[in-house]
C-alpha positions as MATLAB code, in Angstrom:
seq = 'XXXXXXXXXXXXXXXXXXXXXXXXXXXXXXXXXXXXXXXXXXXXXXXXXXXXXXXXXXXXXXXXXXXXXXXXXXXXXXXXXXXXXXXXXXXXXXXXXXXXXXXXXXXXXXXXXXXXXXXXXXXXXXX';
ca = [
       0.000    0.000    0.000;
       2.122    3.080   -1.218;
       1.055    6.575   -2.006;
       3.472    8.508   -4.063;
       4.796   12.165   -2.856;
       5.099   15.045   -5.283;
       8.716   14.633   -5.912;
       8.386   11.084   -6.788;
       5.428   12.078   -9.487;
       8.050   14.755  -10.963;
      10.598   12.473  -11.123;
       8.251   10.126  -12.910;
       7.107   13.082  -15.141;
      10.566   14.045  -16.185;
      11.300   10.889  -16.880;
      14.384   10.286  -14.176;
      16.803    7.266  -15.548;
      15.446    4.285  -13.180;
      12.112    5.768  -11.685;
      10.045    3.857  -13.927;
      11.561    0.593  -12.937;
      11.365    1.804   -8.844;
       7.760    2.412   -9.462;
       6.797   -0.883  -11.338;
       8.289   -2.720   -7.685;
       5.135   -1.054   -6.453;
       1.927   -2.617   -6.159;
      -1.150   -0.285   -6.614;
       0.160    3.042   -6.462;
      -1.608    5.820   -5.364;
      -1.242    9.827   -4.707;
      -3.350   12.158   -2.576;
      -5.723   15.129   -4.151;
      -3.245   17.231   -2.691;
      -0.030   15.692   -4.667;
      -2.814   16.244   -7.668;
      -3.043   19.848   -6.872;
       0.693   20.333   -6.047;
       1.553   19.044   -9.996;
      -0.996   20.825  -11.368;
       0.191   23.985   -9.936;
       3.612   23.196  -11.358;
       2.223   22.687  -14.881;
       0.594   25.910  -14.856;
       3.590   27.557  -13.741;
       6.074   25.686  -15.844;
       7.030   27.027  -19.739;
       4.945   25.015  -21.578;
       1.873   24.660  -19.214;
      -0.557   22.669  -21.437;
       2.193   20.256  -22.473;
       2.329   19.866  -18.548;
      -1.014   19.870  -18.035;
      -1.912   17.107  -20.514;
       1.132   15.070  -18.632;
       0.270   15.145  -15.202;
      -3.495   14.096  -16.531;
      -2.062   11.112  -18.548;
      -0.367   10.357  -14.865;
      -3.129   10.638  -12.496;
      -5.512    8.793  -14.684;
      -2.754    5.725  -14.579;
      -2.753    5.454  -10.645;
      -5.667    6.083   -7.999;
      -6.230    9.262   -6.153;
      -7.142    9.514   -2.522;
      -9.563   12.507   -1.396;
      -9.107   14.425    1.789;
     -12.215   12.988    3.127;
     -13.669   13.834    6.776;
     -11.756   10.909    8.291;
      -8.480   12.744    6.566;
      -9.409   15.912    7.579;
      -9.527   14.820   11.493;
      -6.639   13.109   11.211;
      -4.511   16.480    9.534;
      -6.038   18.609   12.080;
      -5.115   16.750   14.641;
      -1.450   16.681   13.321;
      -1.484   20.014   12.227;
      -2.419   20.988   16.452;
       0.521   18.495   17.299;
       3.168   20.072   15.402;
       1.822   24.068   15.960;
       1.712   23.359   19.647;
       5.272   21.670   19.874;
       6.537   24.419   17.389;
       7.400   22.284   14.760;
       5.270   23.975   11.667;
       5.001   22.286    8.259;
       3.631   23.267    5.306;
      -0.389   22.947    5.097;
       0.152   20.428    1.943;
       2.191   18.143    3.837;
       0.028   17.591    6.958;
      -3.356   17.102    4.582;
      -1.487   14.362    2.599;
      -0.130   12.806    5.931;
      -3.829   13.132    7.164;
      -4.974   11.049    3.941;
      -1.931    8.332    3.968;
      -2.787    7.440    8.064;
      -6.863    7.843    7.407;
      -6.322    5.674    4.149;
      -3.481    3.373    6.528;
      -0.808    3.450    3.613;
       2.861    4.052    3.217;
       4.103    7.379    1.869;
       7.110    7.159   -1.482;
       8.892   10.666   -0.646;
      12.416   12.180   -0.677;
      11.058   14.927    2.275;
      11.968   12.141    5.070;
      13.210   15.153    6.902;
       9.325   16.831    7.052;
       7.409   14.072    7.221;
       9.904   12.224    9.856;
       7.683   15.177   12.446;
       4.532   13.241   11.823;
       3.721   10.783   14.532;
       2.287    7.776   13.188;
       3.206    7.901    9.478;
       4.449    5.550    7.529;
       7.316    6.695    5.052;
       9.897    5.465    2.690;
      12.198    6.773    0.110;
      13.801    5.708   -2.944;
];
């Protein structure tokens, strides 16, 4: 059970010598809405933005999406609280896609060991 990070989807995207063959070891792949809406942003912010756009589509449509649902949403707040109170602040992104990796009980794919290594009760790798 794996959900992809952002960085791994780039890498993917740009087409990173090996990435393809690290991906296939994975069964069932998935991202997180918010990995969705992290790309996208890129692609409209990168030269040729409808090139990009049409490539993160082709990408999201070849691997399932999980939605910050309510069950998500309690789980990120409650991290988000965690890490404000303790002083320890990460980006908004990254505590809504740990919310939906614990509320969906997967592992997280993602270089940013050193962010999500705050997060209490997630399960991470990198490549």
């Amino acid at each position: 059970m794996t959900v992809f990070d952002t960085n791994f989807l780039i890498d993917l995207l740009r087409g990173k010598p090996g990435i393809s063959e690290i991906a296939d070891l994975y069964e069932y792949p998935k991202t997180t809405t918010i990995n969705a809406f992290e790309l996208y942003y890129g692609a409209g912010r990168s030269s040729k933005p409808e090139q990009s756009f049409l490539e993160v589509n082709s990408l999201l449509k070849s691997i399932d999406v999980l939605g910050l649902d309510i069950h998500a949403a309690q789980k990120a707040a409650h991290i988000h609280a965690l890490l404000v109170n303790s002083g320890k602040i990460l980006d908004v992104q990254d505590i809504l896609i740990a919310g939906i990796v614990i509320a969906n009980n997967e592992e997280l794919v993602t270089r940013d060991i050193d962010h999500f290594s705050r997060i209490p009760g997630l399960k991470y790798s990198s490549w």
